[in-house]
C-alpha positions in Angstrom: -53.5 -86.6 -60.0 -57.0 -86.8 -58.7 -57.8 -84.1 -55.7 -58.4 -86.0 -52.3 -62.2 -85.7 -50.9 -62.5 -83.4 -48.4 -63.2 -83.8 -45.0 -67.3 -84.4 -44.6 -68.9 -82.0 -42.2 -70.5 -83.5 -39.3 -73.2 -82.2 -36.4 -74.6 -83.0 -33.0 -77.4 -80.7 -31.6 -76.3 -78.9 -28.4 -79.5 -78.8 -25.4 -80.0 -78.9 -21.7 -82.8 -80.5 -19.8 -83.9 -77.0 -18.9 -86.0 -73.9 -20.0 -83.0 -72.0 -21.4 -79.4 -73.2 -22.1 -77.1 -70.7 -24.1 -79.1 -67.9 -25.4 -80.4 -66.1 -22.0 -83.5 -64.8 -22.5 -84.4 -66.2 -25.8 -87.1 -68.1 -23.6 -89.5 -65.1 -24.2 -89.7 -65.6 -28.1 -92.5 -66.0 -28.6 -91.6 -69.1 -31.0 -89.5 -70.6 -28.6 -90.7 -73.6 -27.1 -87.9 -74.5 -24.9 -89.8 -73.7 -21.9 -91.5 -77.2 -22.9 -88.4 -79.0 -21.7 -90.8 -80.9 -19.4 -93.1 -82.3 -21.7 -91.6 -85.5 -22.9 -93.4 -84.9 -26.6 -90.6 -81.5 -26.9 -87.9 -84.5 -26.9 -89.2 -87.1 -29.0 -90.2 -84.5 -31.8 -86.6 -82.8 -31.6 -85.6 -86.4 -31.6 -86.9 -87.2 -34.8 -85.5 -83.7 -36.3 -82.4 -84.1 -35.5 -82.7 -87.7 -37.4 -84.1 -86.8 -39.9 -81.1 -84.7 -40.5 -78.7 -87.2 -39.7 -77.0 -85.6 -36.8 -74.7 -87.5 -35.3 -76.2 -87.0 -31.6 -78.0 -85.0 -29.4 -75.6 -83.8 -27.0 -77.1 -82.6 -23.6 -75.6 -80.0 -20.9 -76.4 -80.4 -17.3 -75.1 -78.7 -14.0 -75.8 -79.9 -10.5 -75.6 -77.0 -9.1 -77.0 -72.9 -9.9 -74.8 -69.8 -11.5 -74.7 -68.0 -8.2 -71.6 -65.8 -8.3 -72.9 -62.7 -10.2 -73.9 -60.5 -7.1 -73.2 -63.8 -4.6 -77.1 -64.7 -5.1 -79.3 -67.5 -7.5 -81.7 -64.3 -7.8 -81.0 -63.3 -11.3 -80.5 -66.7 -12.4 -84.0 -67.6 -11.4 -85.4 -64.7 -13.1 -84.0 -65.0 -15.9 -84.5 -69.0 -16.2 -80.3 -69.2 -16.6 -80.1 -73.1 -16.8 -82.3 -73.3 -13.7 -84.7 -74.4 -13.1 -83.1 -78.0 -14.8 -83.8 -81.4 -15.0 -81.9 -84.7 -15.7 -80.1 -85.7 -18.8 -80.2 -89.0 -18.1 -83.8 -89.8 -18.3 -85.3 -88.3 -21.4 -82.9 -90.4 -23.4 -85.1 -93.5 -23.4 -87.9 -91.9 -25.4 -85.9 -90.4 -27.5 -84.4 -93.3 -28.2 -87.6 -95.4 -29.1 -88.7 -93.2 -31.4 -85.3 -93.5 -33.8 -83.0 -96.1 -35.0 -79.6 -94.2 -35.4 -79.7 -90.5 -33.8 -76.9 -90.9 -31.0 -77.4 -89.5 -27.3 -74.3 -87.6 -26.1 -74.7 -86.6 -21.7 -73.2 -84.7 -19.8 -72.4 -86.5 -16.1 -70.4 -84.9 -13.2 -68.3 -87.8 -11.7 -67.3 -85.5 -8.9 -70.3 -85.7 -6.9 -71.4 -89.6 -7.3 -70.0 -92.6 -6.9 -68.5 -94.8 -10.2 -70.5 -98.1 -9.2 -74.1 -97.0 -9.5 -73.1 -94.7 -12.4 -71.6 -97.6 -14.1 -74.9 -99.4 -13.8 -77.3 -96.1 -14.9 -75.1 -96.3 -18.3 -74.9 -99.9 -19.1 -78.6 -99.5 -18.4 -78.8 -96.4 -21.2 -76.3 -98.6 -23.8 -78.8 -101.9 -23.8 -81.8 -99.7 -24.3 -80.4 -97.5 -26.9 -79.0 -100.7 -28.7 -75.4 -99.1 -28.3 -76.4 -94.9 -28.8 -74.9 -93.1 -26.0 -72.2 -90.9 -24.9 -70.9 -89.6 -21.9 -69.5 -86.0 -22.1 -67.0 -86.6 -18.6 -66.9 -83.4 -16.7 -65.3 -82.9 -13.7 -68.3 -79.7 -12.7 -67.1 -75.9 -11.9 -69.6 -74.4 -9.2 -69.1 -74.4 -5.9 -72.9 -73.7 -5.3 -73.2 -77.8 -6.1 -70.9 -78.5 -4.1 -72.2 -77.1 -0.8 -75.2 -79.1 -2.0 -73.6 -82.2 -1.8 -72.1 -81.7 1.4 -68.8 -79.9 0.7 -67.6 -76.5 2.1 -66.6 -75.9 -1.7 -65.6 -77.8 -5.2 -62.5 -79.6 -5.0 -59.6 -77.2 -7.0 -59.6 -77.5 -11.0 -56.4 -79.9 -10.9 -57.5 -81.7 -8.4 -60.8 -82.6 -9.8 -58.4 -84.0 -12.9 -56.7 -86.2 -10.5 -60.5 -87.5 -9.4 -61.4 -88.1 -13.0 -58.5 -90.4 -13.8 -59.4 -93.1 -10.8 -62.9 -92.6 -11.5 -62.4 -93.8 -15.1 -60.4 -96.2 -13.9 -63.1 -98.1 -12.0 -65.0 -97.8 -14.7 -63.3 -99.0 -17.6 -62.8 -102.3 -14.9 -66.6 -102.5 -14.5 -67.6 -102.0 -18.2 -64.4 -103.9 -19.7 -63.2 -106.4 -17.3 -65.9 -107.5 -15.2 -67.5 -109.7 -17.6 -66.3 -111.3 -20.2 -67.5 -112.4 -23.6 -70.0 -115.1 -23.7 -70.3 -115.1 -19.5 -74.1 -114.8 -20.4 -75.3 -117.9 -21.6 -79.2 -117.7 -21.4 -79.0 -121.7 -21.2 -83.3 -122.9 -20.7 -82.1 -126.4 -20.8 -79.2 -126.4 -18.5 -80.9 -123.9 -16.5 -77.5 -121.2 -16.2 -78.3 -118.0 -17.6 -74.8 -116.5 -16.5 -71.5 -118.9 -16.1 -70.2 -117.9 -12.7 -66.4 -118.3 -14.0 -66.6 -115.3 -16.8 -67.4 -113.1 -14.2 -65.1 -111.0 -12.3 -65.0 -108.8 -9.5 -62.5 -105.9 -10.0 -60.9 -105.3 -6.8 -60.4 -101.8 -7.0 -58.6 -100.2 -3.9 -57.6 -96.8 -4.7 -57.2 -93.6 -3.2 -60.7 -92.2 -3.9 -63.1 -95.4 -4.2 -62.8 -99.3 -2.8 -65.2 -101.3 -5.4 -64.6 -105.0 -4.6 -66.7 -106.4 -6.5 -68.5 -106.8 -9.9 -70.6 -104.9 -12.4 -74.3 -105.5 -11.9 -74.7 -105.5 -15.8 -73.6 -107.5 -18.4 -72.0 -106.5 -21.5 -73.3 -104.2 -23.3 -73.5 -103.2 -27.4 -70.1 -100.5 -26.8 -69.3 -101.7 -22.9 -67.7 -98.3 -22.6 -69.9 -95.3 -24.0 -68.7 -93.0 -26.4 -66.6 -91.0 -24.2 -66.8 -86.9 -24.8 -64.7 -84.4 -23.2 -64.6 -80.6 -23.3 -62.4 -79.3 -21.3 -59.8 -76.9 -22.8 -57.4 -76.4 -19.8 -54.0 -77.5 -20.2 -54.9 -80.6 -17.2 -58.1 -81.1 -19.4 -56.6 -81.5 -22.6 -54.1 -83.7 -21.0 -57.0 -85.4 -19.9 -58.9 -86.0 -23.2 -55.8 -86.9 -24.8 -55.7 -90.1 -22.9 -59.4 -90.8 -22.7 -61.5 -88.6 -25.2 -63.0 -90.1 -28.4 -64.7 -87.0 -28.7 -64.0 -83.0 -27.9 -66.2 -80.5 -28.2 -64.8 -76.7 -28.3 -66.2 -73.2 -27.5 -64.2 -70.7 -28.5 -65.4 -66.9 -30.3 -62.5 -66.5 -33.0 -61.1 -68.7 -35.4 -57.8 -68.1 -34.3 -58.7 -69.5 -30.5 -60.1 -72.4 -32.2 -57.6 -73.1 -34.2 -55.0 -72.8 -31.4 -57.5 -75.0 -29.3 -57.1 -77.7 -32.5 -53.8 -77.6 -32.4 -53.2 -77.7 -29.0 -55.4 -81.6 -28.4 -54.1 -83.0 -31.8 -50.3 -82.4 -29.9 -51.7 -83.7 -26.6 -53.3 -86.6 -28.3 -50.5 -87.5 -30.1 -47.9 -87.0 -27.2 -50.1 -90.0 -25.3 -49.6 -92.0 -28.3 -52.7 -92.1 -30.2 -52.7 -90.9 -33.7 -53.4 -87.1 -33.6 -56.9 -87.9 -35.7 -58.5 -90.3 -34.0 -60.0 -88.3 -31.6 -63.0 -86.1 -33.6 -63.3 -82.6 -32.8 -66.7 -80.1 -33.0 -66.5 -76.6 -32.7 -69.7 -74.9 -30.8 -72.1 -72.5 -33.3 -74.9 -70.8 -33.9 -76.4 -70.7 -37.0 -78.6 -68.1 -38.2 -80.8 -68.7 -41.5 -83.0 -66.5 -44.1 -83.7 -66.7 -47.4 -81.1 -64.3 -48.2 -78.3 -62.5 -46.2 -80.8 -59.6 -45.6 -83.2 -61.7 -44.0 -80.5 -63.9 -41.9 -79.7 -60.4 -40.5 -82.6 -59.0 -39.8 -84.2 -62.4 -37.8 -80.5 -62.2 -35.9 -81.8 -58.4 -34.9 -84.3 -59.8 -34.0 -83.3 -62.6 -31.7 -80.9 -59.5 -30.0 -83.9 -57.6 -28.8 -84.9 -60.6 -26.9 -81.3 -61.0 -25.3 -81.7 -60.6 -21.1 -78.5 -58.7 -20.9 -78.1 -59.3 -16.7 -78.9 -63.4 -17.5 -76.1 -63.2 -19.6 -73.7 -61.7 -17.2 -74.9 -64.3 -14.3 -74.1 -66.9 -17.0 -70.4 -65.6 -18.0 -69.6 -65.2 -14.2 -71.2 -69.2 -13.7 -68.8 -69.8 -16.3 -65.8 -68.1 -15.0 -66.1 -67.8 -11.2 -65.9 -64.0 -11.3 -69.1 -62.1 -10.2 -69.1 -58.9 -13.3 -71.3 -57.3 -11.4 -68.9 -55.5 -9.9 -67.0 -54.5 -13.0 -67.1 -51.6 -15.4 -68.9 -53.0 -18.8 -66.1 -51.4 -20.5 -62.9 -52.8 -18.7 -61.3 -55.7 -20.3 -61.9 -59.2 -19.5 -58.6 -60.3 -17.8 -57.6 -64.2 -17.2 -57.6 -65.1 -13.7 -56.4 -68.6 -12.4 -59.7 -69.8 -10.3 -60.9 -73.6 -9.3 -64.0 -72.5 -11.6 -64.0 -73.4 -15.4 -61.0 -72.0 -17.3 -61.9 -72.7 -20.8 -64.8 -70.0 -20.9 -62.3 -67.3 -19.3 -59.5 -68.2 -21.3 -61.6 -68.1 -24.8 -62.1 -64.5 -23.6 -58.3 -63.9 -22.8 -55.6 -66.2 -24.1 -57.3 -68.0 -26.4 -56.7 -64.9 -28.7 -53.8 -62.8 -28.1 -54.9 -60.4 -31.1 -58.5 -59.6 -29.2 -59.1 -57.6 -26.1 -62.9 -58.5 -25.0 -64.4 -56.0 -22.3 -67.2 -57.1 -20.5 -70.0 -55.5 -22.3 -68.5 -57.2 -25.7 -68.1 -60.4 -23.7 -72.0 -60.5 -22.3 -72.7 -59.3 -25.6 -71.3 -62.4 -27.8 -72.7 -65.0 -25.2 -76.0 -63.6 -25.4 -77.0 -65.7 -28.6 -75.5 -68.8 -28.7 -72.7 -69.0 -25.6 -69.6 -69.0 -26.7 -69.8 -70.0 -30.4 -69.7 -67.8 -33.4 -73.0 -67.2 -35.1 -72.7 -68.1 -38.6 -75.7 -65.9 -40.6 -76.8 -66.0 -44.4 -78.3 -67.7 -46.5 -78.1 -71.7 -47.1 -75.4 -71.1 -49.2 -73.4 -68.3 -47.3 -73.6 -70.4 -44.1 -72.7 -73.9 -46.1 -69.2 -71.3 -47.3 -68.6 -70.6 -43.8 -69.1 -74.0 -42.7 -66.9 -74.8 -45.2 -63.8 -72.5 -44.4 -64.0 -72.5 -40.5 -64.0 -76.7 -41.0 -61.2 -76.5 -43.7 -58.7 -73.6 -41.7 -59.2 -74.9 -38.5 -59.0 -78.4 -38.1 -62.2 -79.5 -36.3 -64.4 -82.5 -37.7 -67.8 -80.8 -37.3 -70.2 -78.1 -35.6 -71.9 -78.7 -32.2 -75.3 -76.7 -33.3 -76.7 -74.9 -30.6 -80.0 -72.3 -31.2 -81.1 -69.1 -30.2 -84.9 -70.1 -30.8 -86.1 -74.0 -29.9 -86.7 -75.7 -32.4 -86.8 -73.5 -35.1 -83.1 -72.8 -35.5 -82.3 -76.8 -35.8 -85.7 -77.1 -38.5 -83.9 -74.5 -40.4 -80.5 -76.0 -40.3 -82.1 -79.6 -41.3 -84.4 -78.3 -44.2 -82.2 -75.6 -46.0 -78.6 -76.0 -44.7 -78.3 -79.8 -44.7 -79.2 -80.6 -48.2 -77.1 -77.6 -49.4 -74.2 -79.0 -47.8 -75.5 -82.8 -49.7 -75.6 -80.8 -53.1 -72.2 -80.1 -52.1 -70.6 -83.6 -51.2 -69.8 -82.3 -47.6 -72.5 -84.0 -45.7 -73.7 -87.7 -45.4 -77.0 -88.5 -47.3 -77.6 -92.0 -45.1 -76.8 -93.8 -41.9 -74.5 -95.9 -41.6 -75.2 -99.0 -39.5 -74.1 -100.0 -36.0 -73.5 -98.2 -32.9 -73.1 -95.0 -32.4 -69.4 -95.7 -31.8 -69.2 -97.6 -35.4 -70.8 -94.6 -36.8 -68.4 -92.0 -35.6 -65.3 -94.3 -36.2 -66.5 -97.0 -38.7 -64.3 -99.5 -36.4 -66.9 -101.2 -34.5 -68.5 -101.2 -31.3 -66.0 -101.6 -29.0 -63.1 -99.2 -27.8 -59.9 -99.8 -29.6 -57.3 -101.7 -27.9 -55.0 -99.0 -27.7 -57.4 -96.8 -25.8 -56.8 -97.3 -21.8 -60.1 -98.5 -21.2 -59.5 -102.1 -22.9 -55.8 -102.1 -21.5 -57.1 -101.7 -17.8 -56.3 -104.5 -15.2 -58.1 -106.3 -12.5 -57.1 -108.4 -9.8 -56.6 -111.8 -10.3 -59.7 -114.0 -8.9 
């Protein structure tokens, strides 16, 4: 009996639109170049990296608002460049996207603080110009510092926010889906119609949240729905990506709280009736390269001296709602039930029932890489890890992030991806379509189990 292949590894790159995402104070390398986030050449040159090494995407953070808990002030998050100052995801994508054919564009939205119609449009927009690359990671936002921005005492509670997501979906999978149907654009020079009036629809949503009357400003296009990525870990968010996620992406610092993690959406995706692997799963990492195990370590000692110790509290209590600074380094990390995010407490405290974190180890871990393990070694080492943590876990791929832009990605494309080809774990080509059809191989559109092509408007 022949052995089945195994499971091909996948990656997406994991960045922000900012001078420093996940590795607080990493900025001061002085290799680094993420501090030329503003300089559109920084993104088309990744761009064509990342390509090059046939990532699946590029998927982007954002927050709209700052990590102002630790000590109740932005001060130490503007000193020590803590995803601040940071601009938007949206708008770098074009560039990228003109200097590649396949790389994918996965970003990150907050639908709490914007309406669905105009959002609906900006994305439609992205999916025409991208010929059918992007994704939108759906999150729901965890500081209350962006929502006193945007006019609110304070963010709506975690649950709550859930509730927000599901109508805001709704009007959009209406807009994108329903609104116009196939063939409505006719582009007729001789009969002089370029749209037929009677394929077009206006939704009539009138729900609790949002009253959208009337139709979507854009036709159809390549996907009509984006790639839709989710990663919340909460028990309402993994709820949530079971009924909507095509994608989840994980941070968690053990194997056994990602495997739990795994577990945990395969059962919620099954329980809404989609099969348990259709929805594809990458775990957050690091990845640390040298020639040899010696010299993986010693640039990873190296990286540590640059570590901004107080940046990395200010980002663990952004994370968590809990301002540290008040706490001794060595007491223990304990879960407490907040409107912030859970998933980052939680990897810290339930995730892992056979580790107690303090808050020194805690700071410590996310100081290189957030809340991913770092993988270290040579090309081979690393592509054994890979290997294992991908096999014993569950997960479909790695969300890559770095502690030193771009060189950690370069290294991970030059050494680590054609070790993992030698092996028969990692694509050598492309395949064609949309970044949908690549992920899936099932075309460009949703598939019509998913609730975005079974949503319903009202009748003309």
């Amino acid at each position: 009996m022949s052995t089945p292949p195994r499971k091909p590894i996948r990656f997406n790159a994991f960045s922000m639109n900012a001078a420093s995402h996940q590795s607080p104070g990493l900025w001061r390398h002085p290799r680094d170049r993420s501090s030329e986030y503003t300089d559109l050449a920084y993104w088309t040159e990744l761009a064509q990296l990342l390509e090059r090494g046939l990532f699946d995407s590029l998927f982007i953070a954002d927050v709209m608002g700052v990590y102002d808990v630790y000590r109740g002030s932005p001060d130490s998050a503007l000193a020590g460049a803590v995803q601040v100052p940071t601009n938007d995801p949206l708008l770098v994508v074009p560039a990228m996207a003109g200097v590649t054919r396949h790389l994918g564009f996965g970003i990150t939205f907050s639908l709490t603080y914007e309406h669905p119609y105009p959002f609906a449009r900006r994305m439609s927009t992205l999916d025409h110009l991208t010929q059918g690359r992007v994704g939108w990671n759906i999150v729901t936002g965890y500081l209350d510092s962006a929502a006193r921005n945007l006019g609110l005492a304070r963010q709506l509670g975690h649950d709550e926010r859930y509730d927000l997501a599901e109508e805001y979906l709704a009007v959009l999978y209406k807009l994108w889906e329903k609104s116009w149907e196939d063939g409505a654009v006719l582009r007729d020079r001789a009969g002089g119609r370029f749209t037929d009036p009677a394929r077009v629809h206006p939704i009539r949503h009138a729900g609790e949240h949002f009253q959208v009357p009337g139709i979507h400003l854009c036709e159809p296009s390549p996907q009509r729905t984006p790639v839709l990525f989710q990663a919340g870990a909460s028990a309402k968010g993994q709820a949530f990506a079971a009924r909507h996620a095509e994608c989840v992406f994980i941070s968690a610092p053990s194997e056994t709280a990602l495997r739990r993690y795994v577990d945990g959406i395969r059962q919620a995706v099954a329980e809404a009736g989609r099969p348990a692997q259709e929805v594809l799963i990458y775990a957050q990492a690091l990845i640390v390269l040298g020639d040899s195990r010696e010299a993986a370590e010693a640039k990873f000692a190296e990286y540590r001296r640059y570590v901004d110790s107080e940046a990395a509290l200010t980002l663990l209590s952004g994370w968590t709602g809990i301002d540290f600074s008040g706490y001794d380094l060595d007491a223990p990390v304990e879960y407490l039930e907040n409107d912030a995010g859970r998933t980052a407490l939680a990897a810290f405290t339930t995730a892992d029932p056979q580790r107690r974190w303090t808050v020194r180890e805690a700071a410590e871990f996310v100081g290189l890489g957030g809340r991913g393990p770092v993988l270290l070694g040579s090309p081979a080492e690393v592509a054994d890890q890979l290997e294992h943590w991908l096999d014993s876990t569950g997960i479909d791929g790695f969300n890559l992030t770095y502690a030193v832009a771009p060189d950690d990605l370069r290294a991970v494309v030059e050494q680590l991806v054609p070790e993992l080809q030698r092996r028969g774990r990692y694509r050598r080509e492309y395949p064609a379509g949309t970044l949908r059809h690549k992920l899936f191989g099932q075309g460009d559109r949703l598939p019509p189990r998913h609730p975005g092509p079974r949503s319903e408007i009202g009748a003309d």
